[in-house]
C-alpha positions as CSV (number, residue, x, y, z in Angstrom):
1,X,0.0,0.0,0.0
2,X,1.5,3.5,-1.0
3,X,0.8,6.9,0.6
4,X,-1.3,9.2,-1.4
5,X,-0.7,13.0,-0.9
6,X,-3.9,13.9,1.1
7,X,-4.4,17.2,2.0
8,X,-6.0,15.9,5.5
9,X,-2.8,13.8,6.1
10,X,-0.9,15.8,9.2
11,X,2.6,16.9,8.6
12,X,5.2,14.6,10.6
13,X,5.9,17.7,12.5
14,X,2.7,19.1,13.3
15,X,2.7,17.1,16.9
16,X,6.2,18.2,17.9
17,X,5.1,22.2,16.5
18,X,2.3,21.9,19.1
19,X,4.2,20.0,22.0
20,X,6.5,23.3,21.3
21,X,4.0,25.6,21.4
22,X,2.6,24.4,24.5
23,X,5.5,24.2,26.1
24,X,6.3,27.6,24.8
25,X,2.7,28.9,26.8
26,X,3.9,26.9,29.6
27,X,7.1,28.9,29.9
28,X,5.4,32.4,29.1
29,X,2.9,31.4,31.9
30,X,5.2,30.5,34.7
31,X,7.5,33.9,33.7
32,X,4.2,35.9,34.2
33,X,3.6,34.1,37.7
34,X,7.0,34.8,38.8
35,X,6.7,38.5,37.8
36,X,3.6,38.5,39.7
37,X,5.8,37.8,42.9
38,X,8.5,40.1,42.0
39,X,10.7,41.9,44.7
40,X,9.2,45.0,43.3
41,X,5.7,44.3,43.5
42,X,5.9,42.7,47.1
43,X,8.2,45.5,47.9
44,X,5.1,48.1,47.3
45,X,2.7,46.0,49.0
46,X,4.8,45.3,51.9
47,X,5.2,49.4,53.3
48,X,3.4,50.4,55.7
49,X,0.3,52.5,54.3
50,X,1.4,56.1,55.8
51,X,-1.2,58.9,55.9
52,X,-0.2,61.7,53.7
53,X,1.4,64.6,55.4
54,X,1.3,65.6,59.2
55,X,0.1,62.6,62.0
56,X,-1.7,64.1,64.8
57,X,-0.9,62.0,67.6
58,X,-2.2,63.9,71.2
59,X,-2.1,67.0,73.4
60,X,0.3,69.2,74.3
61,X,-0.2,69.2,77.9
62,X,0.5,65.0,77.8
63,X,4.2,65.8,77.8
64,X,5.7,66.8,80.1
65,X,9.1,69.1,80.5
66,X,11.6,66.7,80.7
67,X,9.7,63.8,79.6
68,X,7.8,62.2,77.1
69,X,4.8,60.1,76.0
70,X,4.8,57.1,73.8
71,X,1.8,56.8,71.3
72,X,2.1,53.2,70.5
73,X,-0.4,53.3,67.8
74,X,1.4,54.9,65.6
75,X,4.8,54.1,66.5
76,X,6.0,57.7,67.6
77,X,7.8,59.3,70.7
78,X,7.0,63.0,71.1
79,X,8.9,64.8,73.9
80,X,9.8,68.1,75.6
81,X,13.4,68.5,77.0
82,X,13.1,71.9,77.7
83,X,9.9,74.4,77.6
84,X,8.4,74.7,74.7
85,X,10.9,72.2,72.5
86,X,8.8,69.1,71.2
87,X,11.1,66.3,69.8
88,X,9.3,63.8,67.7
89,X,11.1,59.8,67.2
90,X,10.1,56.7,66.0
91,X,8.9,54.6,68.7
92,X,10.6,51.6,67.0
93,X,14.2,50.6,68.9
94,X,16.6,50.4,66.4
95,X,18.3,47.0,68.2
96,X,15.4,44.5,67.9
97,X,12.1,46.1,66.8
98,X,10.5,46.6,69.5
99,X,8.4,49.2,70.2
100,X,9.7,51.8,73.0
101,X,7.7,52.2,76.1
102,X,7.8,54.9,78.7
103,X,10.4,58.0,78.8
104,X,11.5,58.6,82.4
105,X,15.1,60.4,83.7
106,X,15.4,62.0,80.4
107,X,15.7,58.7,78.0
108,X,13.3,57.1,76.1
109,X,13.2,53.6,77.2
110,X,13.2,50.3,75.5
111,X,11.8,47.2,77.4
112,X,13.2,44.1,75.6
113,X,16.8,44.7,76.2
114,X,17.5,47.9,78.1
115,X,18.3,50.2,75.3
116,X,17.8,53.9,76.3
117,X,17.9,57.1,73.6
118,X,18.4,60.3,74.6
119,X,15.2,62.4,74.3
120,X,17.1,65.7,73.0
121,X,18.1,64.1,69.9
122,X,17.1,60.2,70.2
123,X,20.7,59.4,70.7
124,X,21.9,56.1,72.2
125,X,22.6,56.4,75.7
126,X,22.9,52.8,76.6
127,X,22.6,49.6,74.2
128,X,22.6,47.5,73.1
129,X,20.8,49.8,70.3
130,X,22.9,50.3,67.3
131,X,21.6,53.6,65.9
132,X,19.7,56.6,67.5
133,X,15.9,56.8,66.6
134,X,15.2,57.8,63.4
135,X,13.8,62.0,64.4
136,X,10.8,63.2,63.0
137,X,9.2,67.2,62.6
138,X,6.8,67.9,65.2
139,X,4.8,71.1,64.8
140,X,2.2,72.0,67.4
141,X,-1.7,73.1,66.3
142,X,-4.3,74.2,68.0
143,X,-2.6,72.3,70.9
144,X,-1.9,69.5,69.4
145,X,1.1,67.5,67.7
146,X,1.2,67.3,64.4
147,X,4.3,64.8,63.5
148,X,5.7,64.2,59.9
149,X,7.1,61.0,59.8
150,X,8.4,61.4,56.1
């Protein structure tokens, strides 16, 4: 029996053009779901969502001269060394993470491994803290702080 030349007859290479192709999609598809889960795109969603501009965060008459007040919800030290001079810092102790909480004797205190910051310019003043507190701008308005944290 001889092979005719049918037009329906499939091309010997038809099935290994498709098994490329597919593999081809397969590729493209897995590329797309790995740039899906790029460092940049979990980069974005991982930052914290900030407010835009100025944080109010409490009173003026909370701190005290000489002292401080921790406003754990959002993660900021505001104090007063002297009249009238308001200090804003990250509550956020730059040796483990954790947040900050109480200013007493003129440091801002950390409670998981002793650190202490200066509240004049969040300094270290005992580790085992690596870096002072990041400083923020504190305004005050209609007696209240208004922190930029940006």
């Amino acid at each position: 029996m001889t092979e005719s030349a049918d037009s329906t007859a499939t091309p010997a290479t038809s099935r290994r053009t498709l098994l490329c192709g597919v593999a081809v999609l397969a590729a493209g598809g897995a590329t797309a779901g790995v740039a899906g889960c790029s460092s940049s795109a979990t980069s974005t969603d991982a930052k914290p969502t900030a407010k835009a501009g100025p944080v109010t965060v409490g009173a003026v008459a909370d701190v005290p001269v000489g002292g401080g007040k921790v406003y754990r919800e959002q993660k900021i030290v505001v104090t007063q060394p002297t009249v009238g001079q308001y200090k804003g810092f990250s509550a956020t102790c730059t040796h483990a993470g954790c947040l900050v909480d109480q200013v007493a004797s003129n440091l801002i205190q950390c409670p998981c491994h002793g650190s202490r910051f200066n509240i004049n310019d969040g300094s270290v003043a005992a580790g085992p803290a690596p870096s002072p507190l990041p400083e923020y701008q504190v305004t005050v308005t209609n007696g209240a702080f208004q922190v930029s944290t940006t």
